[in-house]
PLY file of the C-alpha trace (Angstrom):
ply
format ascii 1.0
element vertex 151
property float x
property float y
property float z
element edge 150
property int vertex1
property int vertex2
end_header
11.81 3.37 -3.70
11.76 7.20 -2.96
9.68 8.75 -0.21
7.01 10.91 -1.47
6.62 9.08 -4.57
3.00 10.28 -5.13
3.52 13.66 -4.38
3.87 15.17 -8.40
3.71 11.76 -9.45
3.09 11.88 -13.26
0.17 9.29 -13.44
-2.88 11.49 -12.23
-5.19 7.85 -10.97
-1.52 6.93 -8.90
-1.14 10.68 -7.87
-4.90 10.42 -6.26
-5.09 7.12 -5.67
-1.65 5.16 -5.68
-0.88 5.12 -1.91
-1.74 1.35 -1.01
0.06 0.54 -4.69
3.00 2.65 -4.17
3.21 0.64 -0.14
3.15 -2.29 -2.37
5.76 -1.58 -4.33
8.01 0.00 -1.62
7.48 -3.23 0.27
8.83 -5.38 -2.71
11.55 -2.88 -2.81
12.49 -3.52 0.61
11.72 -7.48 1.27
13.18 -8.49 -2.46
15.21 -5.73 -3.80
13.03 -5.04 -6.61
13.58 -1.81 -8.22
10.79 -0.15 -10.01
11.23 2.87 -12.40
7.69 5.29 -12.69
7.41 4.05 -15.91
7.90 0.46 -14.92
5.16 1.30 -12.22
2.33 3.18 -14.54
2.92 0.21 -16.62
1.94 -2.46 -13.31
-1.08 0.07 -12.66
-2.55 -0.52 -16.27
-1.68 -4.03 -16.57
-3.76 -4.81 -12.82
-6.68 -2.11 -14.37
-6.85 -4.67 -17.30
-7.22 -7.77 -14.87
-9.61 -6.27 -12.81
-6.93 -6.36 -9.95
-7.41 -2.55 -9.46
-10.80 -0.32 -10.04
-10.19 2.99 -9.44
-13.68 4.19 -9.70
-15.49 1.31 -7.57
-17.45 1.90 -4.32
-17.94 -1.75 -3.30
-16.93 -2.09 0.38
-13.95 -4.00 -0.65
-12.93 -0.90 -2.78
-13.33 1.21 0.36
-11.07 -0.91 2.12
-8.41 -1.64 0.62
-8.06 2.09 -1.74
-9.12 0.83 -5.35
-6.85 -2.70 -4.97
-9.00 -5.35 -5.30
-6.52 -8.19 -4.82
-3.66 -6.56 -2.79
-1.76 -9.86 -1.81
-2.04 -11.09 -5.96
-0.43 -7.34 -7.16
2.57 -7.85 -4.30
3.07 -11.16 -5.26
3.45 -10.30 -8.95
5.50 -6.91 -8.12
7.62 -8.81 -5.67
7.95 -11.47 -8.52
6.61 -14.53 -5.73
3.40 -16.48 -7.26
1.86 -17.90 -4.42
3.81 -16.03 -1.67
0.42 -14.28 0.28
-3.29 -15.94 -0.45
-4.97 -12.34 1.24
-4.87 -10.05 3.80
-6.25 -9.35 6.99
-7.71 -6.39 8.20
-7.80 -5.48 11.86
-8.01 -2.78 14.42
-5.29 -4.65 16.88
-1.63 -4.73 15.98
-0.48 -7.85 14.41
1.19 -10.05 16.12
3.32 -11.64 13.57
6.76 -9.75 13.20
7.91 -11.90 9.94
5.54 -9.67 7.30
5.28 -6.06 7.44
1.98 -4.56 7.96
0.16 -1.51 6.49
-1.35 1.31 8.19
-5.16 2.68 7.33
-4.73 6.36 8.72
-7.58 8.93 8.37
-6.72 12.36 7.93
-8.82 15.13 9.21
-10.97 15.86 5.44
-11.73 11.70 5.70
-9.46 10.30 3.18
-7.94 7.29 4.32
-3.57 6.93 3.59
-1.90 4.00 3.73
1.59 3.80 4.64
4.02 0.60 4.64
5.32 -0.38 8.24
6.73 -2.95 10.37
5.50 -3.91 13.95
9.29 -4.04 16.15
8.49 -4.89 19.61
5.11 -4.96 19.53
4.89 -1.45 18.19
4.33 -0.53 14.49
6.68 1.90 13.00
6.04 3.40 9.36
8.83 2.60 7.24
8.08 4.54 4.07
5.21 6.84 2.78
4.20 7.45 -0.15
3.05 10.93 0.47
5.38 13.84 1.43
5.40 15.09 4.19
5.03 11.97 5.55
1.51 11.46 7.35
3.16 11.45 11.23
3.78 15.20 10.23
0.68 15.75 8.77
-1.15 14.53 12.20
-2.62 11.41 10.70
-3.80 8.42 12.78
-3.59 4.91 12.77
-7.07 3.54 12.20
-6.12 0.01 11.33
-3.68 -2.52 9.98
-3.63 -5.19 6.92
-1.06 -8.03 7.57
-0.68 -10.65 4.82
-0.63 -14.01 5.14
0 1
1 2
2 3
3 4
4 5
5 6
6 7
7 8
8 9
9 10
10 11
11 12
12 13
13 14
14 15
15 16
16 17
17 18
18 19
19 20
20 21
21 22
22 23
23 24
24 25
25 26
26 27
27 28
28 29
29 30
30 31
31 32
32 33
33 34
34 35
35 36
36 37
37 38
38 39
39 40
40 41
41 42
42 43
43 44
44 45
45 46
46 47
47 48
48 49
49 50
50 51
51 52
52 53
53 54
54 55
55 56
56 57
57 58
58 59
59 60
60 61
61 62
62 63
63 64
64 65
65 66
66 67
67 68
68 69
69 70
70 71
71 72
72 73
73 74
74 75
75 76
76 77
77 78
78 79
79 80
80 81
81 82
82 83
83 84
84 85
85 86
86 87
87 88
88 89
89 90
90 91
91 92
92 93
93 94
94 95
95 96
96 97
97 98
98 99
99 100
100 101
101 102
102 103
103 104
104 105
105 106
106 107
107 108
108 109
109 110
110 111
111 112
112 113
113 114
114 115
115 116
116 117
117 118
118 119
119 120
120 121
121 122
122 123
123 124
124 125
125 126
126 127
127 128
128 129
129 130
130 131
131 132
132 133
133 134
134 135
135 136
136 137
137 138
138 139
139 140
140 141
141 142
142 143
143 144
144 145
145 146
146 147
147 148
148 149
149 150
């Protein structure tokens, strides 16, 4: 999966919207070696509008959270091709401790927008791995706020 996916992306909801998604699919990429082509992806996008999965236009707190995914561990499990493989995620303020799953960062950027990037915690420290946006958020001055780890 290419860094900076979202930046021009041709799907204007994934372009706006598609971070947490796109960490999804970079994360099946990486764990599984699933490869996903943009077409492959706008298709996934639709197909989770459909089941109510993904609601791009909600403002429930849930929405807030998690960017417009509504069942984050059910969309990675069917991207990654796993039924069953995560029943939710977790969010927290504290690093996670487990170091089998990577985690994803919640960083704010200075107009309010939240970003989520894909990461990993090595050593007790959490490293971003890929990001959806380019440039990446480090180089855009964006902090960690908090952390979703799957279980």
């Amino acid at each position: 999966m290419r860094q900076g996916i979202q930046t021009g992306f041709p799907h204007k909801e994934l372009r706006e919207w598609g971070c947490f998604f796109f960490s999804l699919c970079a994360w099946a990429n990486l764990a599984f070696g699933k490869e996903f082509s943009d077409d492959y992806i706008i298709e996934k996008w639709e197909e989770y509008k459909t089941k109510k999965f993904i609601d791009w236009r909600g403002n429930t707190r849930h929405w807030i959270e998690n960017c417009c995914l509504m069942h984050p561990a059910l969309i990675f499990n069917d991207l990654a091709d796993k039924p069953g493989y995560f029943k939710d995620n977790l969010i927290t303020t504290k690093i996670p401790e487990t170091k089998r799953f990577p985690v994803f960062f919640e960083r704010q950027s200075p107009n309010g927008y939240d970003h989520f990037a894909l990461g990993q915690v090595v050593n007790g420290k959490a490293e971003i791995i890929f990001d959806s946006w380019n440039p990446a958020a480090e180089k855009r001055g964006l902090k960690i706020t908090n952390y979703r780890a799957f279980f």
